[in-house]
MDTraj code that builds the backbone (N, CA, C; nanometers):
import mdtraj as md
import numpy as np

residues = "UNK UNK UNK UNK UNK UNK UNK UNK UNK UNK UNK UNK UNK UNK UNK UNK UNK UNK UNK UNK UNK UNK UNK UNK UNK UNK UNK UNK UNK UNK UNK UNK UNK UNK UNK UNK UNK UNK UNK UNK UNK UNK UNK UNK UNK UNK UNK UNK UNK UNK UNK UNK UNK UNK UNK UNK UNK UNK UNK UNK UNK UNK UNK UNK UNK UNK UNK UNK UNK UNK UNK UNK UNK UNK UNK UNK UNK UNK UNK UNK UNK UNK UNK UNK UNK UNK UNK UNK UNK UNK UNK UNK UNK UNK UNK UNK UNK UNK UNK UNK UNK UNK UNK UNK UNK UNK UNK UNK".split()
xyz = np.array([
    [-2.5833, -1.2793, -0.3396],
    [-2.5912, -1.1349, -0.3351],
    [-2.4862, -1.0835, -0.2365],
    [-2.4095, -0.9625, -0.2195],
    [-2.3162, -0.9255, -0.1965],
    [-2.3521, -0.8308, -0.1372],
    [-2.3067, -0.8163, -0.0134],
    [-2.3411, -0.7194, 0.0873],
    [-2.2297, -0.5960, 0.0793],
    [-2.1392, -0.6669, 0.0323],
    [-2.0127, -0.5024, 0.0074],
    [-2.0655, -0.4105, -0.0997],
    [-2.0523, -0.3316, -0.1014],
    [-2.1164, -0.1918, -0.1985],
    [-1.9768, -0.1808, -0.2652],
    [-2.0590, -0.1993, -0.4144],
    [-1.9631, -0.1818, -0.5105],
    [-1.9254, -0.0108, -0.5560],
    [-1.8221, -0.0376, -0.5690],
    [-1.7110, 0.1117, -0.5920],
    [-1.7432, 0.1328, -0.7645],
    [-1.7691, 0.2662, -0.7860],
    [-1.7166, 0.3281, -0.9109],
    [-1.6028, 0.2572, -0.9896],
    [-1.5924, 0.2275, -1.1229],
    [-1.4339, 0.2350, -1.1835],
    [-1.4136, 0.3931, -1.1473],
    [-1.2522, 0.3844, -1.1443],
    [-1.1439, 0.4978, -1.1482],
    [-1.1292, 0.5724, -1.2302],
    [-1.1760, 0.6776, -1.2507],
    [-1.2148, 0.7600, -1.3200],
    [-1.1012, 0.8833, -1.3360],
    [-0.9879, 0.8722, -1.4095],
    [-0.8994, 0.9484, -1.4395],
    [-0.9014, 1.0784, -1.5386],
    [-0.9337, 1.1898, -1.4935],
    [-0.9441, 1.3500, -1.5927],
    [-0.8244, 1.3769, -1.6128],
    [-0.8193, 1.4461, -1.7254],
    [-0.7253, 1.5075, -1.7809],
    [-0.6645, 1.6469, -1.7482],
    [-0.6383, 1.7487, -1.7059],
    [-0.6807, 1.8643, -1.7231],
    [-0.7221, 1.9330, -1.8458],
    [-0.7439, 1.8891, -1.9594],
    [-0.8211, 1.9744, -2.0984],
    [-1.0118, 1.8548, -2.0737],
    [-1.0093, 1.7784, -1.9715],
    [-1.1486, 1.7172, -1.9324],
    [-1.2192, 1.8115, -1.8481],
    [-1.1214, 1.8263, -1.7508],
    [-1.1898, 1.9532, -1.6616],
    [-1.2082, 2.0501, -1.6819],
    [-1.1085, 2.0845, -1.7839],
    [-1.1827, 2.2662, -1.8621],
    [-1.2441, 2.2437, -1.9442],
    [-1.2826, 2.1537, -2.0279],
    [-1.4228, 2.1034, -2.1030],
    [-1.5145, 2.0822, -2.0110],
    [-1.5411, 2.0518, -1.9163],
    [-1.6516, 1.9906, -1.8357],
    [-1.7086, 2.1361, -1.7993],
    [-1.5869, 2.1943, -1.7177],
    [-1.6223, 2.3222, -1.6610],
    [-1.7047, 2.4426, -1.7746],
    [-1.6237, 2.4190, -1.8887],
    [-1.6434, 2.5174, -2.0003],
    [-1.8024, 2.4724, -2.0039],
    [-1.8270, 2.3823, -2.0076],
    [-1.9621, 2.3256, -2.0793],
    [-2.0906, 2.4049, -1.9888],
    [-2.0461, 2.3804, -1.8419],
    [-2.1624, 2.4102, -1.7458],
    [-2.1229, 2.5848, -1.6759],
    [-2.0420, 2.6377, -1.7635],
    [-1.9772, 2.7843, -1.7385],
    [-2.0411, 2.8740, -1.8501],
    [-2.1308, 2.8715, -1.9378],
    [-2.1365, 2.9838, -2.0690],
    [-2.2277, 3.1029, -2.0613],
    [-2.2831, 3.1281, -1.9095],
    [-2.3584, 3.2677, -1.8937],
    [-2.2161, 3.3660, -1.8954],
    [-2.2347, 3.4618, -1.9930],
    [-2.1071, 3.5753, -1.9514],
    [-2.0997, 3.6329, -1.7705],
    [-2.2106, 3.6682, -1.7306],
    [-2.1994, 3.6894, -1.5593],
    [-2.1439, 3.5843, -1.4760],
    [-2.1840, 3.4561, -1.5319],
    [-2.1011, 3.3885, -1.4342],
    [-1.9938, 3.3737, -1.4755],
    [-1.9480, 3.3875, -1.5995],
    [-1.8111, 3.3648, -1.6181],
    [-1.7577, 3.4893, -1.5243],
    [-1.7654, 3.5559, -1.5730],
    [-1.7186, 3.6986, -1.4611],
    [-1.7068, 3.6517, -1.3086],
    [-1.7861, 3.6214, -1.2635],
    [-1.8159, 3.6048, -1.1071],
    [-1.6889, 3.4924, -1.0697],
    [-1.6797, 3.3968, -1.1445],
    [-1.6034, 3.2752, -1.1568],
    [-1.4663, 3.3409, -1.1728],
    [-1.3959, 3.4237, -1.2547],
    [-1.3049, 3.5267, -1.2328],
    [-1.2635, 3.5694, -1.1112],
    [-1.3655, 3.6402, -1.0443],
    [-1.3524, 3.6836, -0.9002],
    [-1.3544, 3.6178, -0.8068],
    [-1.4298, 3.4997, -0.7906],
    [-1.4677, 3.4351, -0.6566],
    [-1.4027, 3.3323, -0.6786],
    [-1.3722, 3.2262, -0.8035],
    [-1.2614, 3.1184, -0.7640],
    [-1.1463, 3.1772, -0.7039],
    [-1.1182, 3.2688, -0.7126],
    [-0.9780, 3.2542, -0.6703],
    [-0.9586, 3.3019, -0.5396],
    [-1.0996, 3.4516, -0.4886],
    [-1.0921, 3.4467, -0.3647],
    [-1.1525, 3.3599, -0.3008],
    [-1.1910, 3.2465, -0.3611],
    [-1.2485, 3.1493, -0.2342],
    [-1.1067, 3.0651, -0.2070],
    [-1.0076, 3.0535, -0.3013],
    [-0.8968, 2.9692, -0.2801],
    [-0.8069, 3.0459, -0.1617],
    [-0.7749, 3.1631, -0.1619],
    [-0.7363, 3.2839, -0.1169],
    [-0.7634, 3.2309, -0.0162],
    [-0.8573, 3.2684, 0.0077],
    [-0.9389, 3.2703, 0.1499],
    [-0.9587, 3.1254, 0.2681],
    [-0.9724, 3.0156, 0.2405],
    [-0.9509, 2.8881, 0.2153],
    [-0.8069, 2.9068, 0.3061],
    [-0.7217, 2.9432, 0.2277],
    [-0.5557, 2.9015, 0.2189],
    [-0.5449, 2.9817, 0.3645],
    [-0.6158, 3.0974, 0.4146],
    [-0.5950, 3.1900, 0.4884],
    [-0.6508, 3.1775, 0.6431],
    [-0.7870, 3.0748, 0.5785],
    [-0.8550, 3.0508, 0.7187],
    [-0.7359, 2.8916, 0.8100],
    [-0.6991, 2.8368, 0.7058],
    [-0.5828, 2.7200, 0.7659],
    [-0.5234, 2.7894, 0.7710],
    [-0.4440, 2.9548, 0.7564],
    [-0.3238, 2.9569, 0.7977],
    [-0.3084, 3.0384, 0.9664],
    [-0.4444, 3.0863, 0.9328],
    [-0.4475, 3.1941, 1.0619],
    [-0.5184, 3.0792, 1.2196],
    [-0.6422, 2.9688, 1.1381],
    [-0.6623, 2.9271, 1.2862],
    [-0.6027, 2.7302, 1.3120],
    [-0.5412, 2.6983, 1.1793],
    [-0.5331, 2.5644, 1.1944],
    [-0.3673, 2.5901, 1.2126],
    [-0.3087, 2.6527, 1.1497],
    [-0.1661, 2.6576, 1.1760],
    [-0.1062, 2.6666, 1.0241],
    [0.0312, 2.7537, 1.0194],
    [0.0941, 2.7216, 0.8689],
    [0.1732, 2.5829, 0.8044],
    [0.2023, 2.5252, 0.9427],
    [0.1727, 2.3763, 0.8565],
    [0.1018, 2.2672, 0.7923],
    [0.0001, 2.3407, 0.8668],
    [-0.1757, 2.2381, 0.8468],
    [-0.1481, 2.2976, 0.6985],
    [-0.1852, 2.4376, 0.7045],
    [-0.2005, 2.4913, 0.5624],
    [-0.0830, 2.4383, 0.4367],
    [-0.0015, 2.4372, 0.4555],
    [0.0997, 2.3884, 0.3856],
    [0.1151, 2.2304, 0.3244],
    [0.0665, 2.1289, 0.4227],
    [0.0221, 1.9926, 0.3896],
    [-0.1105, 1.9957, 0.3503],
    [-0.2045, 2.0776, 0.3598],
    [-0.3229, 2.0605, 0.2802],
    [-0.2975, 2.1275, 0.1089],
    [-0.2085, 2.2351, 0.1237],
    [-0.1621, 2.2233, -0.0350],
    [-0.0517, 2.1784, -0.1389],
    [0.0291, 2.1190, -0.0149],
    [0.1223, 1.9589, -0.0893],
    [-0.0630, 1.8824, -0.1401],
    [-0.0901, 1.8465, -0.0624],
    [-0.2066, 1.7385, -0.0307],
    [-0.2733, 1.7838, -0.2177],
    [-0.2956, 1.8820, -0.2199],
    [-0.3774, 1.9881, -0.3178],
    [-0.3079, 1.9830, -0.4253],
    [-0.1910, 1.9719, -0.4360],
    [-0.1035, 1.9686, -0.5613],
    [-0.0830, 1.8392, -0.6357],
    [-0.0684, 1.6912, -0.5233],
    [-0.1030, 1.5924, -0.6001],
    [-0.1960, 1.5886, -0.6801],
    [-0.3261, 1.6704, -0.6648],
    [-0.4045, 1.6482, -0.7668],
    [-0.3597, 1.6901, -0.8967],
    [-0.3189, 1.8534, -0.8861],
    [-0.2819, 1.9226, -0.9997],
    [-0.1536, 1.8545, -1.0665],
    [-0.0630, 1.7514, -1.0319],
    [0.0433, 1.7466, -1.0586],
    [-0.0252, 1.5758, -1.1708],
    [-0.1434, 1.5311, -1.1376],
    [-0.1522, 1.4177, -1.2245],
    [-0.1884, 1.4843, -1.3502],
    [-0.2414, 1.6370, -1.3611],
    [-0.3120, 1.6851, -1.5049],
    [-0.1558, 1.7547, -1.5592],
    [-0.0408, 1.7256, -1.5094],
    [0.0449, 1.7853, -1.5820],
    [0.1247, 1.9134, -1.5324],
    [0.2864, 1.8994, -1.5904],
    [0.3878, 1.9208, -1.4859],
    [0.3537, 2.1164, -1.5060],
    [0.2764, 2.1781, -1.6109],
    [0.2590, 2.3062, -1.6527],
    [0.1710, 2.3613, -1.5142],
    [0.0219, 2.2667, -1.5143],
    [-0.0808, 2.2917, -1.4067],
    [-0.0291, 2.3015, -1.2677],
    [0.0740, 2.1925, -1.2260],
    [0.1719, 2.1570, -1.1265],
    [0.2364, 2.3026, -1.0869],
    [0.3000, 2.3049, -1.1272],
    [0.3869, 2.4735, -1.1495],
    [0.2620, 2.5998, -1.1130],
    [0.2029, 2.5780, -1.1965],
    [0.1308, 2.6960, -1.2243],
    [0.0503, 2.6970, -1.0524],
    [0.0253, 2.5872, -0.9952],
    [-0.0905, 2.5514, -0.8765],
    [0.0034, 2.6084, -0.7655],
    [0.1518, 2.5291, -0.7756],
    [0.2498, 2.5664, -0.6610],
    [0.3417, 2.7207, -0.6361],
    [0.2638, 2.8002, -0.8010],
    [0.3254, 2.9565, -0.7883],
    [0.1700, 3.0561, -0.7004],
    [0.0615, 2.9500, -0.7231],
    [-0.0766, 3.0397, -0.6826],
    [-0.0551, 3.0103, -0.5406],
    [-0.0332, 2.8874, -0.4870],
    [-0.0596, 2.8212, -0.3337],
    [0.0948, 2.9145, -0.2521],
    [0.1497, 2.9133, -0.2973],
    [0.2915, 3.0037, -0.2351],
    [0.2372, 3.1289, -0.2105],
    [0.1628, 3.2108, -0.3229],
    [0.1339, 3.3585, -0.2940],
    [0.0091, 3.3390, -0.1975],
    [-0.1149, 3.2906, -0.1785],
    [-0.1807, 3.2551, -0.0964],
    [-0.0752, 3.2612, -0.0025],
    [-0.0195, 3.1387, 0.0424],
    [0.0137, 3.1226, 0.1679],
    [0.1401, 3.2325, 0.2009],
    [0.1859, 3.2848, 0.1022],
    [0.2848, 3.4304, 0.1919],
    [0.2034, 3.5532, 0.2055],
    [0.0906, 3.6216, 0.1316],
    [-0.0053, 3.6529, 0.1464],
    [-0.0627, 3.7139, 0.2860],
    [-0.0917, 3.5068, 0.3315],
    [-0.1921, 3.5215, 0.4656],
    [-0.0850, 3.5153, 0.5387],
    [0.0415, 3.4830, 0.5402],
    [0.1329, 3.5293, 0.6625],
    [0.1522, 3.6429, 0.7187],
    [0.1669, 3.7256, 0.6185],
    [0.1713, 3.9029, 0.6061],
    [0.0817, 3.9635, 0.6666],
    [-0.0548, 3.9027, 0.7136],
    [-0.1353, 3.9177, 0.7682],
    [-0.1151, 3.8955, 0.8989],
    [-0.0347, 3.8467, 0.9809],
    [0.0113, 3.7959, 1.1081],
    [-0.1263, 3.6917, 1.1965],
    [-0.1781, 3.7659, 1.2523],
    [-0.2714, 3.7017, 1.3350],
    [-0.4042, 3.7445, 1.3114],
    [-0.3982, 3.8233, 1.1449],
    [-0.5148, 3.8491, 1.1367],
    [-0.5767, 3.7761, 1.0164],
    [-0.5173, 3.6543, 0.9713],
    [-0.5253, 3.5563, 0.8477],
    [-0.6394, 3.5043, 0.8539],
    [-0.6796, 3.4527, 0.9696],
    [-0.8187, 3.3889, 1.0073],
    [-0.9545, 3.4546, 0.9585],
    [-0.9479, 3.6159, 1.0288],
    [-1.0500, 3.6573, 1.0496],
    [-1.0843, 3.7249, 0.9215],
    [-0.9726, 3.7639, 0.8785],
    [-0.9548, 3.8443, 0.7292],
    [-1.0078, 3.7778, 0.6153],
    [-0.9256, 3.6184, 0.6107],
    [-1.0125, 3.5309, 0.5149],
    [-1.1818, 3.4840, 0.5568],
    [-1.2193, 3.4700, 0.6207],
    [-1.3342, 3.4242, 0.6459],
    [-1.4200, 3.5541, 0.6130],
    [-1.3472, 3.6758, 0.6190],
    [-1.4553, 3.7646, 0.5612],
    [-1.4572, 3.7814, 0.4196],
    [-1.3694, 3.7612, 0.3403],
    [-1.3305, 3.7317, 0.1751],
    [-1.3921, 3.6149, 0.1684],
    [-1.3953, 3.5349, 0.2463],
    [-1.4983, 3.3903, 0.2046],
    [-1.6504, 3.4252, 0.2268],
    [-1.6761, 3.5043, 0.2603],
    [-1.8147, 3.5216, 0.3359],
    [-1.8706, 3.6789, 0.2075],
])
top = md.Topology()
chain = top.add_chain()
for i, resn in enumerate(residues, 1):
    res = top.add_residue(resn, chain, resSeq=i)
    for name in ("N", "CA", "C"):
        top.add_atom(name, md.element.get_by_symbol(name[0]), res)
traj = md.Trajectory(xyz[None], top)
């Protein structure tokens, strides 16, 4: 018997897996709506609280970090992730020293 704890196989999604998966457990019309609004200000916001209290480089290597993911579902998602994470992060700059407090209230 084997005292190491066995690992999962590697479980590789597609991006048309994840919008099936998502689609599947998404079909109330309100939450689709809500999901409209709040994915993106929670990403927003997210991007804003690293930029205002961790620093804009923290923020910046956490969405390199963030894009490897998007970049294995394909070079379209890739693009599309690194035109959203740019406006986020010029966004919360524009905000100067008020990125922190501003996002955490859009997160909240």
């Amino acid at each position: 018997m084997s005292l190491t704890p066995s690992l999962p196989p590697k479980v590789t999604m597609t991006y048309d897996d994840w919008m099936n998966k998502y689609a599947e457990s998404h079909q109330h019309p309100v939450n689709k709506r809500i999901h409209d609004v709040c994915v993106p200000a929670i990403l927003w916001s997210v991007v804003g609280m690293l930029v205002g209290w961790a620093g804009l480089t923290v923020a910046m290597v956490a969405c390199a970090l963030a894009c490897v993911f998007y970049a294995r579902m394909g070079l379209r998602v890739l693009l599309a992730m690194m035109a959203v994470f740019a406006f986020c992060v010029a966004t919360q700059v524009q905000l100067d020293g008020l990125a922190g407090p501003v996002s955490l209230g859009v997160f909240v």
